[in-house]
C-alpha positions in Angstrom: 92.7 129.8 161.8 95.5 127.8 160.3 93.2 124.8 160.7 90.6 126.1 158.7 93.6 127.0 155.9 94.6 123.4 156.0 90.9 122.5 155.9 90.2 124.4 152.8 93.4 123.3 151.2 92.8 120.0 151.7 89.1 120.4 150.5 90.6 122.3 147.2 93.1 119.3 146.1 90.5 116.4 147.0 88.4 118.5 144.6 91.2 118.7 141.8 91.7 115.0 142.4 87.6 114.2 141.7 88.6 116.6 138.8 91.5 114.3 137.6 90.0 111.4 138.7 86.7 112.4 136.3 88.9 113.2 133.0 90.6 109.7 133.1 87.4 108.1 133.2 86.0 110.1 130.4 89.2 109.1 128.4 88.8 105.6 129.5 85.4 105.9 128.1 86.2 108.0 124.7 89.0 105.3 124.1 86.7 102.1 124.6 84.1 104.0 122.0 87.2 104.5 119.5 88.2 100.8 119.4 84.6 99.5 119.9 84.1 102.1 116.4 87.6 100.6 115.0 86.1 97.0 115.5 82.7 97.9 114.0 84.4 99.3 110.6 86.4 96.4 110.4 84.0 93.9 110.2 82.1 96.3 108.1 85.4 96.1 105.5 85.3 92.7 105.8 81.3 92.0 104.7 82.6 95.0 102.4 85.1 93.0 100.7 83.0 89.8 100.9 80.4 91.1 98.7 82.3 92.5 96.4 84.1 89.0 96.0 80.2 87.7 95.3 79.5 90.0 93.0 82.6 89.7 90.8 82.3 85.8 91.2 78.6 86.2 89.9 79.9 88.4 87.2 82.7 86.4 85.8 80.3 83.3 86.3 77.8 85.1 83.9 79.9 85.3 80.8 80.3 83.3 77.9 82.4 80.8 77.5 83.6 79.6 74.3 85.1 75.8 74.7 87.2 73.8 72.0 88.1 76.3 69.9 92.3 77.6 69.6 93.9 81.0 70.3 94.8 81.1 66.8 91.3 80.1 65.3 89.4 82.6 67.8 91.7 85.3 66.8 91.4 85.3 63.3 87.7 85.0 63.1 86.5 87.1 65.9 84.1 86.5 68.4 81.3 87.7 65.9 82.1 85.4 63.7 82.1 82.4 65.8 79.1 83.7 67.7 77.0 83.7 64.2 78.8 79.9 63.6 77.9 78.3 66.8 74.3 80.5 67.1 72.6 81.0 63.5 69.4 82.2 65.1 70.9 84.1 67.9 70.6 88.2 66.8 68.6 87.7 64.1 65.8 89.7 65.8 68.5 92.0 68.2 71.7 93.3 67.4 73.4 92.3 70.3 77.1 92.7 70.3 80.0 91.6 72.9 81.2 93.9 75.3 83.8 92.0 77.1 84.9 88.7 76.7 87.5 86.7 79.5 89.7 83.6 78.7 89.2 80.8 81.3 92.2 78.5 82.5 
């Protein structure tokens, strides 16, 4: 009798132990996902950031860029002005006007 008590107590904590030992490997296993997931979104922020730096480069490369004329000269006549100067022909046909302008070193 008090050998088949021992028995089943013995049976009941090698079960709670395949218990224990089965929710540490599920953590191990949820934690590996979370930094495998962490790693993923970081190099996802990084070709993130990358484009955007490409695109903005594209953009910036895109404008206008007005060469030879002074800060003094371009602010009193105006970029229209200096557009119909340099380009007689240019907007005849459109009516194009300037949106944005940037000042390059």
């Amino acid at each position: 009798n008090a050998i088949t008590e021992m028995q089943s107590q013995m049976n009941a904590m090698m079960g709670r132990m395949d218990e224990a030992e089965q929710r540490m490997n599920d953590t191990e296993d949820k934690i590996i996902k979370n930094s495998e997931a962490e790693k993923r979104r970081d190099t996802e922020a990084k070709d993130h950031d990358t484009t955007l730096r490409e695109l903005s480069d594209l953009l910036k490369r895109n404008n206008m860029c007005i060469i030879g004329i002074l800060e003094d000269e371009e602010r009193d006549k105006g970029a229209e002005c200096l557009c119909e100067q340099n380009f007689p022909n240019l907007g005849k046909d459109t009516d194009i006007k300037i949106q944005a302008a940037q000042r390059t070193p």
